[in-house]
Residue frames relative to the residue before (quaternion, step in Angstrom):
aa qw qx qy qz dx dy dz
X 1.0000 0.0000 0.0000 0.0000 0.00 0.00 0.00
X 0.0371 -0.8402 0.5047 -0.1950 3.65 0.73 1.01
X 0.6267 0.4842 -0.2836 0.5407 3.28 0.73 -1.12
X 0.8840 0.1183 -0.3811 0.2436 3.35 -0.21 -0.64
X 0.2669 0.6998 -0.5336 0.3929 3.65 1.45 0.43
X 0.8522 0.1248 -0.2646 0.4338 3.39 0.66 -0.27
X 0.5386 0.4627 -0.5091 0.4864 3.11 0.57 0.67
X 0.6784 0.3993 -0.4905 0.3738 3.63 1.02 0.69
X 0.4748 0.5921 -0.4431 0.4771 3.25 2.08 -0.75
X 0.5121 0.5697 -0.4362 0.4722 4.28 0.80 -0.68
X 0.8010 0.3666 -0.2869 0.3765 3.35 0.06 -1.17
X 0.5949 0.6670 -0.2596 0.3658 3.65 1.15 -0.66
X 0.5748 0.5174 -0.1517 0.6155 3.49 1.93 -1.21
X 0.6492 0.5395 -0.3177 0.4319 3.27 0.82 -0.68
X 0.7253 0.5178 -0.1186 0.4379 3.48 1.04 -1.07
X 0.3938 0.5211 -0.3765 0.6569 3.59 1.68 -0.85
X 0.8280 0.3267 -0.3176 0.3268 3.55 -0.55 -1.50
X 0.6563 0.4505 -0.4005 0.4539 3.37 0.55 -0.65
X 0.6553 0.4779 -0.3117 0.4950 3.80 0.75 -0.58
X 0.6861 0.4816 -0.3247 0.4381 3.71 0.91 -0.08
X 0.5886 0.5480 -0.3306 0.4938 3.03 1.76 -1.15
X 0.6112 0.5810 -0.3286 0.4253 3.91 0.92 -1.06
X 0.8872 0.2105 -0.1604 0.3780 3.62 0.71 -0.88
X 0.5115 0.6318 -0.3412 0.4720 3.26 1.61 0.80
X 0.5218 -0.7546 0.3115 0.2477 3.38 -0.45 1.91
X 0.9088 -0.0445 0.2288 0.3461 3.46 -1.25 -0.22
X 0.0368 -0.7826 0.5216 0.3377 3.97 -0.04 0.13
X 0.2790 -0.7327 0.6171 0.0675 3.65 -1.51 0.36
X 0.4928 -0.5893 0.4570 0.4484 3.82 -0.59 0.83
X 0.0321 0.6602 -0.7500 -0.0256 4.02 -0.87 0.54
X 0.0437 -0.6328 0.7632 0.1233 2.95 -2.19 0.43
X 0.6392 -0.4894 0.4958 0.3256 3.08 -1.45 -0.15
X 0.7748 0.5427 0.0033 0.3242 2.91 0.93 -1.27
X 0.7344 0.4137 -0.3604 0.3996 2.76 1.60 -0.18
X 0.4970 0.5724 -0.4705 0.4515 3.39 -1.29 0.45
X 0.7251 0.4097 -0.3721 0.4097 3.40 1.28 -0.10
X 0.7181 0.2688 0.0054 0.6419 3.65 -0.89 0.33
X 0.5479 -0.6644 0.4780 0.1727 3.86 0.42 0.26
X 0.6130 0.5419 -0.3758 0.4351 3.20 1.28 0.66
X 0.2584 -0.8788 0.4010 0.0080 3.69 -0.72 1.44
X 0.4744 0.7607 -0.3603 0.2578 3.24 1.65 0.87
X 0.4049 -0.7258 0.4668 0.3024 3.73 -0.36 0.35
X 0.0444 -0.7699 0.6329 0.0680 3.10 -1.13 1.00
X 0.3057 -0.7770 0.5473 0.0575 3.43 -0.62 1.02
X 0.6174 -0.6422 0.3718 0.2609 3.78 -1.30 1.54
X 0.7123 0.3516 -0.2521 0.5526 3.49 0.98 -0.58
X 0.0770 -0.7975 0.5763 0.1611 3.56 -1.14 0.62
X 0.6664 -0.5627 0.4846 -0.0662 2.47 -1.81 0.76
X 0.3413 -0.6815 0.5274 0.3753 3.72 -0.38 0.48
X 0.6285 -0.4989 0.4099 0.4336 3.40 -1.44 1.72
X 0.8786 0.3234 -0.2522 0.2447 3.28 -1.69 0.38
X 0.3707 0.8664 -0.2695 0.1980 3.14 1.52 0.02
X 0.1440 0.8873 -0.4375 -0.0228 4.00 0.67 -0.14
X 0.3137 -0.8181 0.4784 0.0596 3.24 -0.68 1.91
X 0.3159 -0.7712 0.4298 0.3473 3.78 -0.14 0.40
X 0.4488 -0.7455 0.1970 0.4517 3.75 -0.42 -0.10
X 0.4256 0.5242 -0.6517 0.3455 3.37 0.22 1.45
X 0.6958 0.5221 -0.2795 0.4064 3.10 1.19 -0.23
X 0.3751 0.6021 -0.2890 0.6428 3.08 1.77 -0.33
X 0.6119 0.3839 -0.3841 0.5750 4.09 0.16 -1.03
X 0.5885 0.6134 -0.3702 0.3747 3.86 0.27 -1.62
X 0.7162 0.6587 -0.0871 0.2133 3.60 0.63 -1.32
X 0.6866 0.3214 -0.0842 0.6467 2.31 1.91 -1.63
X 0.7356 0.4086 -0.3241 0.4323 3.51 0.45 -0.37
X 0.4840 0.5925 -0.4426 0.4677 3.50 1.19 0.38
X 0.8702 0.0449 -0.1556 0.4653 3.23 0.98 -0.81
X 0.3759 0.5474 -0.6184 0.4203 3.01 0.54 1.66
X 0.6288 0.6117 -0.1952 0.4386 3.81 1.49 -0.55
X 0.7919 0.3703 0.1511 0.4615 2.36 0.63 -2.42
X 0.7387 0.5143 -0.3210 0.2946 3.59 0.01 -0.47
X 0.4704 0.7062 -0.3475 0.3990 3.11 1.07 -0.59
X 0.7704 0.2331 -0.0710 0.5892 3.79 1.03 -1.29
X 0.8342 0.1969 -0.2272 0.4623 3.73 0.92 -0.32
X 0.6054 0.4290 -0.4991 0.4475 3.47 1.06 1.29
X 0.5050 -0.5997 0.5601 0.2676 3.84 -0.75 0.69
X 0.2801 -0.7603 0.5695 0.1385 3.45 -0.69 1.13
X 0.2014 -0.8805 0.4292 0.0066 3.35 0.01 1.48
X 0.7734 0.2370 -0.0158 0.5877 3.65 0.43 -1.11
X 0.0082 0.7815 -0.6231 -0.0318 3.89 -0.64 0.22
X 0.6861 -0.5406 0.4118 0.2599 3.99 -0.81 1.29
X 0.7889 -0.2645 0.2197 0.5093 3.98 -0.08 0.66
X 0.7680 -0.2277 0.0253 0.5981 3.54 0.74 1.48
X 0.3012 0.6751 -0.6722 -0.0409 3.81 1.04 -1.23
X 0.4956 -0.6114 0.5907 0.1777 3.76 -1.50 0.66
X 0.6355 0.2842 -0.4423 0.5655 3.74 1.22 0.34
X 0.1813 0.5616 -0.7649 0.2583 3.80 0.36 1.01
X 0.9418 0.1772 -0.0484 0.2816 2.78 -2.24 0.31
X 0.3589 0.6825 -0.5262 0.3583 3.80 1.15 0.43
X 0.4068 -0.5750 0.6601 0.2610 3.97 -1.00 0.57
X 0.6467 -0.4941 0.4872 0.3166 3.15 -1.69 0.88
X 0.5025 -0.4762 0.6655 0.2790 3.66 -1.77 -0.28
X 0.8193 -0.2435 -0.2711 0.4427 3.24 0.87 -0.97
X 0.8282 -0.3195 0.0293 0.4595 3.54 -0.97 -0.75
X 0.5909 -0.5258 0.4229 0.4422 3.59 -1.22 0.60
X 0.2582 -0.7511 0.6030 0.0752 3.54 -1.06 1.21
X 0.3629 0.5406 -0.6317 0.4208 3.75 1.00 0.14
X 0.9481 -0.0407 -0.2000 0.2438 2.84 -2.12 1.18
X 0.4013 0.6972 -0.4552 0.3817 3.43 1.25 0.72
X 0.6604 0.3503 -0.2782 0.6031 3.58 1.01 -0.13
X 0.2906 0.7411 -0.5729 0.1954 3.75 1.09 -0.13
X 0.8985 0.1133 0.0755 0.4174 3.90 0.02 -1.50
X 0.0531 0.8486 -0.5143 0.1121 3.30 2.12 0.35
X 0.2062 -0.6820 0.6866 0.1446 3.42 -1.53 0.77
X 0.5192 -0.5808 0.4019 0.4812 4.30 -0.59 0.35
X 0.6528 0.4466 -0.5189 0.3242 3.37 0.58 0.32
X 0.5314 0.4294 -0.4146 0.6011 3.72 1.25 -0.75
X 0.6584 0.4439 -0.4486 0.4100 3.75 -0.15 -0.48
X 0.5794 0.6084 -0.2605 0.4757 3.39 0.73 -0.39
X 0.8943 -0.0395 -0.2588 0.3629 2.65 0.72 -0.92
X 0.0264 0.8388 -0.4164 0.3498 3.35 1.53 0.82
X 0.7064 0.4664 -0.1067 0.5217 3.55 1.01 -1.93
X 0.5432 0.6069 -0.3499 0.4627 3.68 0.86 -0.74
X 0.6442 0.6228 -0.0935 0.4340 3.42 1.04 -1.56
X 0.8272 0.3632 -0.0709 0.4229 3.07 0.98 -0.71
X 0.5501 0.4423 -0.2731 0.6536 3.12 1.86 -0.53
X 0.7955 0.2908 -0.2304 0.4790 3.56 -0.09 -1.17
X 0.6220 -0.5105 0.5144 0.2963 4.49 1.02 -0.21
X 0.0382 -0.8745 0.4391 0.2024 2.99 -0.85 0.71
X 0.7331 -0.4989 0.0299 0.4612 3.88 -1.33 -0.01
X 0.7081 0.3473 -0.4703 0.3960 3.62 0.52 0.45
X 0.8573 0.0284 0.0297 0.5131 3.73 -0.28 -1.51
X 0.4716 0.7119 -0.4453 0.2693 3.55 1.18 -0.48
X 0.1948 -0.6569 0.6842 0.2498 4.36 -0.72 0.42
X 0.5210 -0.5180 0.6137 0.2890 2.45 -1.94 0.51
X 0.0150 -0.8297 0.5447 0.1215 3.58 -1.16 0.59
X 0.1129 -0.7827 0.6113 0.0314 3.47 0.85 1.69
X 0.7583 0.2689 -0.0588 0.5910 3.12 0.10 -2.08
X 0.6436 0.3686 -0.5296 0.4116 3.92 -0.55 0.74
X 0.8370 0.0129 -0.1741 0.5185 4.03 0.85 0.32
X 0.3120 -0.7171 0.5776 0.2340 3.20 -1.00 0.61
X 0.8146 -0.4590 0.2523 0.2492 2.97 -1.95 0.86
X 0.3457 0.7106 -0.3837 0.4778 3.67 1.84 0.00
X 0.8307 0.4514 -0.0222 0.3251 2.56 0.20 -2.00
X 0.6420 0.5722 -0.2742 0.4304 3.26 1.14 -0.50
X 0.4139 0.6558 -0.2568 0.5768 3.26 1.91 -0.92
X 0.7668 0.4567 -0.1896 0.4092 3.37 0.03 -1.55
X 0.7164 0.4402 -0.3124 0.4419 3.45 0.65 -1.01
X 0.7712 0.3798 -0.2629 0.4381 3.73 1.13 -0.90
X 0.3229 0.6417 -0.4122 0.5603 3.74 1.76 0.43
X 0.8447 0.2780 -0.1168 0.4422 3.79 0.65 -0.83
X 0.6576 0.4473 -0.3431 0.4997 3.22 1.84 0.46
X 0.3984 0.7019 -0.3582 0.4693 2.92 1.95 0.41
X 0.7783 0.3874 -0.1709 0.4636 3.37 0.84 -0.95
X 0.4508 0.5954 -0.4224 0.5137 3.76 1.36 0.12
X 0.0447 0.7990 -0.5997 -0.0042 3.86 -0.39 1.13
């Protein structure tokens, strides 16, 4: 019965995250970077084409994507002095350029997806963002081509 060991160790991760995501306050732009050298600018993991300027819902979008979201819909590319989650494929799908030419019905129902979960590993995240945030998060998946 292998299979369903992991399909409780899945269901367990799911539940942490979703229980972290419920009791974790408000998101704020963070860097790494700042505090160094006196410089207070945010650099975000995914880039952008040079010249790009997020406004600040998209900026909010940014941060609360990847404090939520990234974990399952970014590929863990690069890992700190070997880190053993280099190069690991997301969980779920890559969301770059999926909001690129959205029409209000896919956006629509994009949001549905996200509140109510979706049909495989995706949670629902009624109660874990508000209707702001959901804005914010699909404002900054707009601009990911």
């Amino acid at each position: 019965m292998p299979n369903t060991r992991i399909v409780r160790q899945v269901i367990l991760f799911a539940s942490v995250v979703l229980m972290a995501a419920l009791f974790a306050g408000r998101a704020a732009p963070v860097s790494a970077q700042e505090g160094q050298s006196g410089q207070n600018t945010s650099r975000l993991p995914i880039r952008h084409p040079s010249g790009t300027t997020l406004t600040e819902q998209q900026l909010r979008g940014a941060a609360v994507f990847f404090q939520r979201c990234s974990l399952c819909h970014l590929a863990k590319t690069s890992g700190a002095g070997g880190s053993k989650f280099c190069c690991v494929a997301s969980l779920g799908p890559d969301l770059s350029g999926r909001f690129k030419d959205v029409t209000p019905d896919q956006e629509k129902a994009y949001r549905e997806i996200i509140l109510n979960g979706g049909p495989t590993y995706m949670p629902s995240w009624k109660y874990g963002l508000t209707a702001d945030e959901i804005d914010d998060i699909i404002a900054y998946l707009k601009t990911l081509g």
